[in-house]
C-alpha angles and dihedrals in degrees: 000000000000088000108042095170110053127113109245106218110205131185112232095169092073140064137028115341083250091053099051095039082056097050092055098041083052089050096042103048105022130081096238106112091240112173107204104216122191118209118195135187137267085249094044089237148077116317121243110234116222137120123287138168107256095210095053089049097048091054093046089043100131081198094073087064116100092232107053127115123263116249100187125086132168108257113237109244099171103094081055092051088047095058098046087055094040093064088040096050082053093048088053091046099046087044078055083237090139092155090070090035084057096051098040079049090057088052084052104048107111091060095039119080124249095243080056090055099044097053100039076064102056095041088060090047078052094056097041084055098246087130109157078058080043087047091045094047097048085053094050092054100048099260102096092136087080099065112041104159136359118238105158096206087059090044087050091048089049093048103042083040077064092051087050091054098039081050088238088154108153076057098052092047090050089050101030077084102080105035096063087050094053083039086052097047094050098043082055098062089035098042114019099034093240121125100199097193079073086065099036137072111282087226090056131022091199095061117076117223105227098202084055088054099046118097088355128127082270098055106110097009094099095080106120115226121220090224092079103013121074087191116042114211110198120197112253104216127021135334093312151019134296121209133000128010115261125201081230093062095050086048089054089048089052091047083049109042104029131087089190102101089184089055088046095052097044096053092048091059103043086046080051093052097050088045100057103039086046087061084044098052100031084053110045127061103207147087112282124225116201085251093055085057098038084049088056101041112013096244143082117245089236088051090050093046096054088046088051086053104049090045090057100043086052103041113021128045095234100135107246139120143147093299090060080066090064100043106101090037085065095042090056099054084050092053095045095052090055077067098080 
């Protein structure tokens, strides 16, 4: 304490087995700056125990003389170190907390090889959704058969599937948002034969162009119906929306273009869904448990998210399936294996 900065020199040639094990786990893993320090015999080899006469010993000691050989040298601690920080690096991976797995890696670096590295970084571009550097990283490092193609809508579902299944649940009601929406929007122009961008502003796809709207095949098709609704929005002003595209206004087209009631009724329930964990999440300020939110909604996020699945792979062309599921899964034995 009162010399912070001074180097601790301890012995880890003497003592029991469990002292000695202690002393190099300390130095290996705490911040104390602990220097491990070997001593070996003259002999290099195991001393024989027996009686002596101290006095006689200390005056024909060879190690008093200027010139002998030093027996001491600092015991190498690092392989231990290493394989502390190498479970731990596979605990963070397989908990898809590839952020801390980075920095612990960085730490590291001097005993990882370069292709781990390389690929534990593009695996972190790949979660934060920067997925054509993702694209370009996998294929530098050997690995661009992960990533064939970049659709960020696939990417987003992968990603908030993982918050699901780390029970990160206050993040997935903050981001279910838009991904109904980009699942709406696509399910519009597949299933409903209505390309939106032709009704919104060319700068934003998510802002509707009034003057597009007005006196189009959509003019007049917003108005919510009570037979699917169990809260009927009607539009304010007008025949259609202002503003920005709400999952609530595409479920109104389908219930209005679409002759599919399946399709109609699906889309009603996932909108209300989103609806009602977005108030949940926008008006508390807690940590959320799946029966709060089956409470709320009537449905557990994991069930939502496999209903969510199989409604786009049935009606949108965003590119998942059951085998996204299993993508960072993949990416992660991989990585692992890079461990050595």
């Amino acid at each position: 304490t009162e010399y912070p900065e001074a180097e601790i020199l301890v012995n880890v040639s003497s003592g029991t087995p469990a002292m000695k094990s202690a002393l190099q786990i300390l130095a290996a893993a705490t911040d104390l700056n602990i220097k491990p320090l070997q001593v070996s015999t003259p002999n290099v080899r195991s001393n024989n125990p027996r009686p002596c006469n101290i006095s006689e010993k200390w005056e024909r000691n060879l190690d008093k003389s200027p010139d002998s050989p030093n027996r001491v040298e600092v015991s190498s601690n690092k392989n231990l170190l290493f394989e502390f920080n190498k479970k731990l690096l596979i605990s963070l991976i397989n908990s898809y907390d590839y952020h801390t797995a980075g920095m612990l890696a960085d730490k590291m670096k001097p005993f990882l090889s370069l292709q781990f590295c390389d690929m534990l970084n593009a695996m972190i571009l790949r979660y934060d959704l920067k997925t054509d550097e993702a694209r370009k990283s996998f294929a530098a490092c050997g690995h661009g058969e992960l990533i064939k193609e970049t659709n960020l809508a696939a990417e987003y579902y992968m990603l908030l599937d993982l918050k699901v299944r780390k029970k990160e649940y206050t993040d997935f009601l903050r981001a279910f948002t838009p991904l109904v929406l980009e699942a709406f929007y696509d399910m519009a122009k597949k299933s409903l034969n209505v390309d939106l961008t032709k009704y919104t502003k060319k700068e934003n796809k998510y802002y509707w162009a009034e003057y597009k709207l007005s006196g189009s095949k959509l003019d007049g098709k917003f108005g919510q119906q009570i037979k699917y609704h169990s809260k009927p929005r009607p539009m304010q002003e007008g025949s259609f929306p202002k503003k920005y595209v709400l999952s609530w206004h595409i479920s109104n087209l389908a219930e209005n273009l679409s002759r599919d009631e399946q399709l109609v009724e699906r889309t009603i329930q996932i909108r209300k869904f989103e609806e009602d964990v977005r108030n949940l999440a926008a008006h508390t300020m807690t940590v959320f448990t799946e029966a709060e939110i089956v409470k709320e909604t009537g449905t557990t996020p994991a069930d939502m998210m496999k209903e969510l699945l199989d409604y786009i792979k049935t009606y949108t062309t965003i590119p998942v399936n059951e085998s996204s599921l299993s993508v960072y899964d993949d990416m992660n034995k991989i990585l692992i294996e890079l461990l050595g």
